[in-house]
N, C-alpha and C positions, 0 to 999 in steps of 0.2 A: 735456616732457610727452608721455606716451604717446597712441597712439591712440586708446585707451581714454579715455582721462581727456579729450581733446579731444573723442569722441564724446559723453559726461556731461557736461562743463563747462557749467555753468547760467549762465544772464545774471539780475542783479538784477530783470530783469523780471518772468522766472518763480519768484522766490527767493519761499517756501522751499517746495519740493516734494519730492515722493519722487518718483525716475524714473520713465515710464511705462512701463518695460521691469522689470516687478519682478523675473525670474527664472523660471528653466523650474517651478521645483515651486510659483509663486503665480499659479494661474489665474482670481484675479480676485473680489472681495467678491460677498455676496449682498445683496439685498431687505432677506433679515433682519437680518442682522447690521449690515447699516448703520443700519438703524432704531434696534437697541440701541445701538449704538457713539454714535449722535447723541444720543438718548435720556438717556444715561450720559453724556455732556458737559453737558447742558442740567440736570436733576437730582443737584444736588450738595447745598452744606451751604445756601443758600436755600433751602429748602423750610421750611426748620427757622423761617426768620422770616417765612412766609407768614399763620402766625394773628395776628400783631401786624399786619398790616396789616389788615384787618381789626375789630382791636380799636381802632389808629387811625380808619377809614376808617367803619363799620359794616358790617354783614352785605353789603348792597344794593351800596352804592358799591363794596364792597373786590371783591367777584366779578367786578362789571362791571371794574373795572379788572383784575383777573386775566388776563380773556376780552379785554379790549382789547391788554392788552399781548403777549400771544399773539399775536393777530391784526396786531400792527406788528411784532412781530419777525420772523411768516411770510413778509410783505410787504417788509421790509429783504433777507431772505434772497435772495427772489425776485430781487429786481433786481440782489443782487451776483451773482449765475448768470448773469443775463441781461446785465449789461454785462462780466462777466468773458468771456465770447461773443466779445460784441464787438469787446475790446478784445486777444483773442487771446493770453490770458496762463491761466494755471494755478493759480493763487493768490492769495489775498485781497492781500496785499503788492503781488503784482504788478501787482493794478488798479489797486491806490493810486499805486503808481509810474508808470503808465501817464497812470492820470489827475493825477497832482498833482505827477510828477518822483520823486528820491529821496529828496528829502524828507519828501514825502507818504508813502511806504512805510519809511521807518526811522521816523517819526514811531507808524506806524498798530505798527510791530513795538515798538515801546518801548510802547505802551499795550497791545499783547497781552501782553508780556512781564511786566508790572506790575502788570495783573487777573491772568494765571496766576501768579503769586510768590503775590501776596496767597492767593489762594485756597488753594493747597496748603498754607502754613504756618498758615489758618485750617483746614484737616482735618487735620492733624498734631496740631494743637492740641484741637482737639476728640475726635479720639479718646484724646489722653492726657487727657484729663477725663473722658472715658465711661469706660476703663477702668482710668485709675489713681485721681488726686484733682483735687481743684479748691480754690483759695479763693473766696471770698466778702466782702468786709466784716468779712476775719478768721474767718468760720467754714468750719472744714473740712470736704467736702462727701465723701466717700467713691467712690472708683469701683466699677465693677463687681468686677471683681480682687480690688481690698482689702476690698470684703466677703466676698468667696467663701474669700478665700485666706490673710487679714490683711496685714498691713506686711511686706513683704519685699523685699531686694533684686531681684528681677524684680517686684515689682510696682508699683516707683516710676515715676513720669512719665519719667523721661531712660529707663531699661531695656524699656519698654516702647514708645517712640517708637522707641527701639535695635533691640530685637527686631525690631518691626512694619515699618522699616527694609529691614532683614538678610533676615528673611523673606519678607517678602509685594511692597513696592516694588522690592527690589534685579528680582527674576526677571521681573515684570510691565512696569516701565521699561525691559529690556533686548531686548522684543520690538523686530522694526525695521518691522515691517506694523502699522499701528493695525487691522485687520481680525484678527489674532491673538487681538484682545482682545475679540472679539463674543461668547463664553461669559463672563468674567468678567462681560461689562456686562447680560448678559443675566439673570444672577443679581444684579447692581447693583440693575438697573430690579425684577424679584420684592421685591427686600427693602425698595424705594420704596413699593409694593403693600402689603405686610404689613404696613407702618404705617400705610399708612391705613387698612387693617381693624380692626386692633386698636385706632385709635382713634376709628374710626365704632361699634367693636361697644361700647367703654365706653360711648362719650357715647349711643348708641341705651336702652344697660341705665340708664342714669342716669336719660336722657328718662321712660323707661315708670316708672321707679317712684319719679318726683315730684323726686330729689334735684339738679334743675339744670331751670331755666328754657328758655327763647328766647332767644340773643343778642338783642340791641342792634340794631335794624337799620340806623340812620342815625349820626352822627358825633356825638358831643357839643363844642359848639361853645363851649364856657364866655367866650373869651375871644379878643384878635386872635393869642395867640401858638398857639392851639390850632389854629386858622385855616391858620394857615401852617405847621405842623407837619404839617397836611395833606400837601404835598410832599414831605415828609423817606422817604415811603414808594415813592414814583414809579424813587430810585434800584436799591431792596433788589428789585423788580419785574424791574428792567433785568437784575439779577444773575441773578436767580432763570431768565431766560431765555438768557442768556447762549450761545452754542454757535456765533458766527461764525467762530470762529477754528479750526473744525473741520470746516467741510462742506468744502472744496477738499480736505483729506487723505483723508477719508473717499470722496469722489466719485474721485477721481484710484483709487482701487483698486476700481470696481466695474467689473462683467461687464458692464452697459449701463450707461454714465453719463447716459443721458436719464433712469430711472428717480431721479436726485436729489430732483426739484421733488415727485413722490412719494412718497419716502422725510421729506424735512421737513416736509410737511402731515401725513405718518402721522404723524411725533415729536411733532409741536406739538400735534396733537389727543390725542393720551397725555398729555403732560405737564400738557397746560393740564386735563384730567383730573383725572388724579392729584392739581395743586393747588388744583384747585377744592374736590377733597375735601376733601384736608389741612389748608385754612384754614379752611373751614364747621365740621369737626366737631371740630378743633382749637379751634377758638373758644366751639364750644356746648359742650365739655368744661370749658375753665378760665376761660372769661368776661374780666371785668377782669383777674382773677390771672395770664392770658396772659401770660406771657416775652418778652424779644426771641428767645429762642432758646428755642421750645419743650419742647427736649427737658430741659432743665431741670425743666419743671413735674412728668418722671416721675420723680424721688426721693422722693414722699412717699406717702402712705396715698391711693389713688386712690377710696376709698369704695366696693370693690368685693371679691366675693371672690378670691380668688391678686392681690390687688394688687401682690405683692411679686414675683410668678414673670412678671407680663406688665410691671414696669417693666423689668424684666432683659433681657426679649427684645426691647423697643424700647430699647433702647440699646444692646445686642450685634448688634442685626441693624444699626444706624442704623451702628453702628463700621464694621462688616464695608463696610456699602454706599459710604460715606467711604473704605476701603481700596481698593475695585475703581473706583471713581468719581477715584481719586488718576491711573493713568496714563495715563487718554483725556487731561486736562487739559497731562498731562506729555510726554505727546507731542508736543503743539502749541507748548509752551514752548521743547523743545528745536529745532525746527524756527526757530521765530522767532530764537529768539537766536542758532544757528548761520548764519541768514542776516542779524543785524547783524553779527555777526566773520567774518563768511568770505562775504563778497555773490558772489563770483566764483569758488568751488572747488567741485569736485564733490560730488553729492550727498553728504548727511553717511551717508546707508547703504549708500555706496559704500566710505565710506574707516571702517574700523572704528577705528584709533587715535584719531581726530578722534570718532567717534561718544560711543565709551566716555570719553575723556577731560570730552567737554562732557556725557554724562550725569552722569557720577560726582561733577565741580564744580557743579553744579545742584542735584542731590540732597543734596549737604554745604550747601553754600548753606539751602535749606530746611530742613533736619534744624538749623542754627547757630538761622536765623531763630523758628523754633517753638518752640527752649527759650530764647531772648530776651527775645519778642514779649510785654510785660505783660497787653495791653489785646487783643484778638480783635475785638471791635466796635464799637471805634471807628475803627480801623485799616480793618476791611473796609465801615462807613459812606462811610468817606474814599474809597475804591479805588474802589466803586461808583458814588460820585456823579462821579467823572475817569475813571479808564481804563476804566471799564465800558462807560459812557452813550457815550465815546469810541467803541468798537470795536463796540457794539449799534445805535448810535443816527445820532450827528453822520459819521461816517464813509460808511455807505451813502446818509445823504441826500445830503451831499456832492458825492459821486461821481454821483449823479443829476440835481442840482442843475448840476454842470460839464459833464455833458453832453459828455464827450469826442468821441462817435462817432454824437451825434446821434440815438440811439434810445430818450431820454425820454420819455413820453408826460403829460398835461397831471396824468391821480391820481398819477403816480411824484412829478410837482413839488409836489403838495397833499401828497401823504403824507410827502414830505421835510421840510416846515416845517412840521409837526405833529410830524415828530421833532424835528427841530432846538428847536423853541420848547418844545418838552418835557423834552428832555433839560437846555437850558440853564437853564429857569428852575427845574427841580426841580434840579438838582447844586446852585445860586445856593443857593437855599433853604436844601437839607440840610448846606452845607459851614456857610455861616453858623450855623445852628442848633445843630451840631456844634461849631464853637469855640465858639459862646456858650457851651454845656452844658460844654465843659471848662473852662473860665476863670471861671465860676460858680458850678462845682463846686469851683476851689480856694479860689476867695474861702469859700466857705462853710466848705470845712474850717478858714481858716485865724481865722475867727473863732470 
């Protein structure tokens, strides 16, 4: 082993980070750019099921838990900075290994590893639905493309995930600084924005000229199973905030890294924005008719004029934002997985054969997974209520609960067993719920 490579040689303790030595020409992230880059982790394709909570929950409930869950994810965040401190490591992994052994930290990298799987073959998926087609129940759902363009070899689902591939993931995946990518997410996070314009500015034109009510403000409680359906949305919540597995990358490259705890109350208070919009006016738009996946409900006659010129643009821009939102995620992915296979070798941006080899099997990996994968949500109900609520939730209490280095404080232990008893009895709920509904469902078909 060279000098070099003995000077980089990482300990599973700090696995998996990017050197703090990035190189002469990277003099170090900004303010801003971290902001977008977190931003663009945390606002991905949950946002899209933000008005069915909501349509579960009612107006009142479903906000407050919006603004709740916000508020315990800032608070999770906080203390993994603060015991990663402590604990004199670099990386979310390395705390867990610190505190819990290696098992704790290949543990915590298999559950990042398996929210970021899911998630990317669920945006692969969904853009070749936005822009190529879709089924339904048997009915064929046209995408963007194939109406612009008709049925063509480039505008089937596989040629289009191929292109979108080729084009747009190969060159944005191959950056080796996640700070590279502070323009794409920055035009990410704008085209988060423009949806919710354009669907505050229908459902405002709707409001005023009588053709849509007041949501719903409270739950409709019909029955015990409705009840307890209630939870099934606690996990989609967890998702929707999702973005632990990205502030060590993102801090590990800024110009001051005390500006972090700054940088993710700025993101939290954006996003938790942004979805507060998106499920209010998402829901005063399509009421009961609300989707698990909103964007869904823009394929028809929106009762407005250019209905047909503004479905187009919320699901070309929602594509687009899904395409730039694909490699903050895949950054983190790669990082985790190169430090389950390789706990003890130099950084992976250090040795490029090792880099490109574990990108390019990750990406085929996804790309196999997406033209597979039958079901999208039920798959990511599943993901969310295990590895999500894992690496969001049970994870940072954990670690505050064990108490490795002593510097818990009495709300860090209160605020832990409000996750914990949260994450465990809503995953309980939702997974149950979730086989029942599949297992219900074939019974029914089969009669």
């Amino acid at each position: 082993m060279t000098f070099t490579d003995r000077k980089h040689r990482r300990s599973p303790r700090v696995t998996p980070l990017l050197p703090k030595d990035h190189g002469r020409d990277f003099v170090g992230a900004s303010f801003s750019g971290a902001v977008f880059n977190l931003s663009t982790t945390i606002v991905g394709a949950g946002i899209m099921a933000l008005p069915v909570t909501l349509k579960q929950l009612g107006t009142i409930p479903g906000l407050i838990m919006i603004v709740l869950a916000g508020i315990l994810t800032e608070k999770s965040l906080e203390m993994i900075l603060r015991f990663t401190v402590a604990s004199k490591t670099n990386s979310y992994a390395g705390l867990a290994g610190d505190t819990f052994s290696g098992v704790g930290r290949n543990l915590l990298q298999l559950c990042i590893v398996i929210n970021n799987v899911g998630m990317l073959v669920v945006y692969m998926i969904i853009i070749g639905d936005v822009l190529s087609e879709t089924w339904s129940d048997g009915v064929h759902h046209f995408g963007v493309m194939e109406e612009w363009f008709g049925q063509n070899w480039w505008t089937t689902r596989f040629s289009v995930q191929l292109l979108t591939t080729l084009l747009v993931f190969t060159p944005l995946i191959s950056l080796k600084h996640v700070d590279s990518l502070r323009y794409t997410s920055a035009v990410s996070v704008a085209l988060a924005v423009v949806f919710v314009v354009i669907t505050a500015g229908i459902a405002i034109m709707k409001l005023i000229n009588g053709s849509i009510g007041m949501p719903r403000l409270l739950p409709e409680l019909a029955d015990q199973a409705s009840f307890w359906k209630l939870f099934t949305t606690v996990p989609i919540l967890v998702t929707a905030y999702i973005c632990h597995h990205n502030i060590h990358p993102i801090e590990n490259e800024l110009k001051e890294p005390m500006q972090m705890r700054s940088i993710i109350r700025t993101s939290i208070t954006l996003c938790t924005s942004v979805y507060v919009a998106t499920s209010f006016f998402g829901f005063l738009l399509f009421g009961n008719q609300t989707m698990n996946d909103v964007l869904a409900n823009f394929d028809g006659d929106l009762g407005i004029p250019f209905s047909s010129l503004l479905n187009d643009i919320v699901r070309v821009s929602y594509a687009i934002h899904l395409m730039l939102v694909f490699p903050i995620v895949f950054f983190s992915l790669r990082l985790n997985v190169d430090g389950i296979l390789f706990p003890y070798a130099i950084p992976i941006v250090l040795d490029n054969r090792r880099f490109f080899s574990v990108t390019a099997t990750l990406m085929g990996f996804i790309f196999i997974g997406a033209n597979c994968v039958p079901s999208i949500w039920d798959a990511f109900q599943f993901t969310g209520a295990t590895a999500t609520v894992t690496v969001g939730y049970i994870f940072p209490a954990a670690i505050a609960l064990r108490d490795a280095h002593g510097i818990s404080t009495k709300n860090d232990r209160v605020v832990s067993w409000i996750m914990i008893l949260l994450a465990v009895s809503s995953s309980t709920v939702a997974i149950c719920s979730d086989i029942y509904s599949i297992f219900n469902g074939r019974e029914g078909a089969e009669t």
